[in-house]
C-alpha positions in Angstrom: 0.0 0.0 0.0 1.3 3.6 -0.8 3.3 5.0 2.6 1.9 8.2 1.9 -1.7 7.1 2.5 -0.8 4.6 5.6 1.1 7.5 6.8 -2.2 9.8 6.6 -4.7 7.2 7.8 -2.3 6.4 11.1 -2.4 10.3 11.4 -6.2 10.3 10.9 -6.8 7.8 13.8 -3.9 9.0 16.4 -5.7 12.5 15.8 -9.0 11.3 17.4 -9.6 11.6 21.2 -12.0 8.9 21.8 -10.8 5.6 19.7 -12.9 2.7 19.6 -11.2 -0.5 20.5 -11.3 -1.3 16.6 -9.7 2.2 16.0 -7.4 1.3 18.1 -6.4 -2.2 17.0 -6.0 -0.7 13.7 -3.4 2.1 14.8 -1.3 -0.6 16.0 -1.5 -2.9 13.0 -0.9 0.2 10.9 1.9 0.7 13.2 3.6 -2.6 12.9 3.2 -2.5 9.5 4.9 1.0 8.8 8.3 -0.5 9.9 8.5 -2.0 7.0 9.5 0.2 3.7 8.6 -1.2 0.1 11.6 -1.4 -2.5 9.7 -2.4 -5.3 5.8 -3.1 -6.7 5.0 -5.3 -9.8 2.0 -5.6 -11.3 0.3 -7.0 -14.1 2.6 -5.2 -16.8 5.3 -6.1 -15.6 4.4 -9.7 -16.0 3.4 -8.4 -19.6 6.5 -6.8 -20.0 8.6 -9.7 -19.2 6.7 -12.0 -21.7 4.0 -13.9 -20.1 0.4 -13.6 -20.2 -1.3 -11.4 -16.8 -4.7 -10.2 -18.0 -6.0 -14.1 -16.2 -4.0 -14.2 -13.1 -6.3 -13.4 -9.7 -5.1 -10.4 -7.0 -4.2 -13.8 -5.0 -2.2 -15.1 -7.8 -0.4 -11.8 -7.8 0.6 -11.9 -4.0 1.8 -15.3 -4.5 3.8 -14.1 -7.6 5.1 -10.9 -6.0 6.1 -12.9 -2.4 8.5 -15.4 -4.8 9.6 -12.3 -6.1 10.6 -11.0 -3.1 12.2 -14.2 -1.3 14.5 -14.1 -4.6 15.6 -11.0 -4.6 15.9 -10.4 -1.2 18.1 -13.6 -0.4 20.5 -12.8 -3.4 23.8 -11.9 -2.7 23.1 -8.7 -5.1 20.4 -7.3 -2.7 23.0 -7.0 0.1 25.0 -5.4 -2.5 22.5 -3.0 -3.7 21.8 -1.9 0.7 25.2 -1.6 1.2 26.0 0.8 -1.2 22.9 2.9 -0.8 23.8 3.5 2.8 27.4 3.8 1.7 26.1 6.7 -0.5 24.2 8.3 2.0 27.0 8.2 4.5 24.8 6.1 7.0 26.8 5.4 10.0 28.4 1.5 9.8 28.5 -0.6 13.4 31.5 -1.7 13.2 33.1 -4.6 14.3 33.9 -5.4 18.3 37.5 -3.3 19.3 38.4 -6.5 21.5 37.7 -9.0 19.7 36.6 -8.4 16.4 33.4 -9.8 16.3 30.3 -8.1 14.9 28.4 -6.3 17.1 24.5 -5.1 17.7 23.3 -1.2 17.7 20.8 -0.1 20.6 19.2 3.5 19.4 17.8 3.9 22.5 21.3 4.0 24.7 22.8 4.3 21.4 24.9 2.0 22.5 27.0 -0.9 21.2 26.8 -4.6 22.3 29.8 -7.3 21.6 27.6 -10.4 20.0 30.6 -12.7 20.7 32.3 -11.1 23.9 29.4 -8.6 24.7 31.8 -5.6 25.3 30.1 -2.6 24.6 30.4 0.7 23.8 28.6 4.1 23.7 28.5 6.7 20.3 29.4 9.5 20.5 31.5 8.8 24.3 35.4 10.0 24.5 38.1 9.2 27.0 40.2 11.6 28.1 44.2 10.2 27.6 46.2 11.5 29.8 49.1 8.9 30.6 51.9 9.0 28.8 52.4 5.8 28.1 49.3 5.8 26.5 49.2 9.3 24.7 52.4 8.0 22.8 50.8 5.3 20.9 48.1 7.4 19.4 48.3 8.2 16.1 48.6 11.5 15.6 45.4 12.4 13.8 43.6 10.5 16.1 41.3 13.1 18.8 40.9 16.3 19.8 43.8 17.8 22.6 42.8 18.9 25.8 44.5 22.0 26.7 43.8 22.3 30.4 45.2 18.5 31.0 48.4 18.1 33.3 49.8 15.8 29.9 50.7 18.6 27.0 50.0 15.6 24.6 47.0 14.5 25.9 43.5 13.7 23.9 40.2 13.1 23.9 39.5 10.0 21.6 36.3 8.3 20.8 35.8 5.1 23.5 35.9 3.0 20.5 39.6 3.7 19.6 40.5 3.5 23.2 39.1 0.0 23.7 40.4 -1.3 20.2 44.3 0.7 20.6 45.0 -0.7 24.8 42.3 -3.6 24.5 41.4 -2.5 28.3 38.1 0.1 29.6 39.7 2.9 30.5 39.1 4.7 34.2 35.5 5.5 35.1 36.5 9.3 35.7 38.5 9.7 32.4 34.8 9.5 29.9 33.7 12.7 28.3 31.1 13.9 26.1 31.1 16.7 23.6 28.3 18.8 24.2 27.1 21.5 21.6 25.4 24.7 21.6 23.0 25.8 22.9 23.0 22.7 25.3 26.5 23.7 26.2 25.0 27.2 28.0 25.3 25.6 31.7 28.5 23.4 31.2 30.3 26.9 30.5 33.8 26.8 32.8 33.2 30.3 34.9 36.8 31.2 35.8 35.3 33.4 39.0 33.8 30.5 40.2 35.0 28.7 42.9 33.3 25.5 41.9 35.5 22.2 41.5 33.1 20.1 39.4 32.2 22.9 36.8 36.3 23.2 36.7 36.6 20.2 35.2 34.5 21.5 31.9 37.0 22.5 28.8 35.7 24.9 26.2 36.1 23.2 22.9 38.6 25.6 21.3 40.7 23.3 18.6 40.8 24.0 14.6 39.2 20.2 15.0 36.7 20.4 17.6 35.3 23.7 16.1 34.9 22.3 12.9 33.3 19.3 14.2 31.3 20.6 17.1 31.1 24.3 16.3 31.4 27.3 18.7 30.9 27.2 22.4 30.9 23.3 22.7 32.3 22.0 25.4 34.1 18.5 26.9 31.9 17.6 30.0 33.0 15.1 32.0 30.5 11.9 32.5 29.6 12.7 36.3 28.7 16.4 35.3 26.3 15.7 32.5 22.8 16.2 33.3 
């Protein structure tokens, strides 16, 4: 059925205040079935098209014809083909592969975090860790992160918590995580240097050629305990 219309009949029915149970069996059908985005239709000229005879075959006979359809195309190796390079070209973000052990991993949008399918390590988008130890800030790459100029290290970085975990194989410290928050939500992290409070201290204004160009003006690196 055309999106466009399920879309305005769920809309229709949401919109009333007083449902009937029917009404309301049917929202959630219509619901269900709205997950689920058609790639392709066929109907009776394309079987004409493709040189057999359609003007006989029954609307069942069509479902039947269009569900083989389907199962073929859908369980060719050219179908995954086809997905991956559509998302490629719309620069859709890939899960990647486990940082421990390389396994593939699952994607939860609501934490928007990552789960491990094999180990079940997991990490969280859009989560840095702060690197301060030497040690460790030696064996980043150097294009790797953004650098923290208020950190005791002068080559310290924040990277993304998936580079840390796949670079030391290790979590890093609970106190070290950091999130990169933008503006306007970055209004109350602000660092007040007249302030004499100690947790606000630990907020850095984003002020790299990066960090600005990825996060824009007035973002700032707010520590995991501060984050509201």
């Amino acid at each position: 059925m055309d999106r466009q219309l399920l879309d305005k009949l769920a809309g229709y029915l949401s919109a009333k205040t007083e449902p009937t149970k029917q009404e309301k069996e049917l929202l959630t059908r219509l619901k269900e079935a709205m997950t689920d985005f058609d790639i392709a239709f066929i109907n009776r000229a394309t079987i004409e098209r493709n040189g057999f005879v359609a003007n006989n075959l029954s609307d069942e006979d069509m479902e039947d014809l269009a569900g083989k359809v389907g199962d073929c195309v859908c369980s060719s190796q050219q179908f995954d083909y086809a997905i991956e390079q559509a998302c490629q070209d719309m620069e859709l973000t890939p899960i990647l592969d486990c940082p421990l052990c390389g396994d593939s991993a699952t994607y939860d949008p609501k934490t928007q975090t990552y789960t491990c399918n094999s180990c079940g390590q997991t990490w969280r988008q859009e989560m840095y860790v702060l690197v301060e130890d030497p040690e460790e800030t030696d064996r980043l790459p150097d294009d790797l992160g953004y650098p923290s100029a208020e950190a005791r290290n002068s080559n310290a970085r924040y990277i993304p918590e998936y580079d840390y975990l796949r670079l030391f194989k290790q979590a890093p410290d609970a106190n070290s995580y950091f999130s990169a928050v933008q503006w306007p939500e970055s209004q109350k992290y602000m660092p007040d240097e007249d302030s004499n409070d100690s947790i606000l201290a630990l907020n850095e204004p984003i002020n790299d050629e990066k960090g600005l160009e990825d996060f824009g003006a007035n973002a700032v690196w707010v520590p995991l305990c501060n984050l509201e």
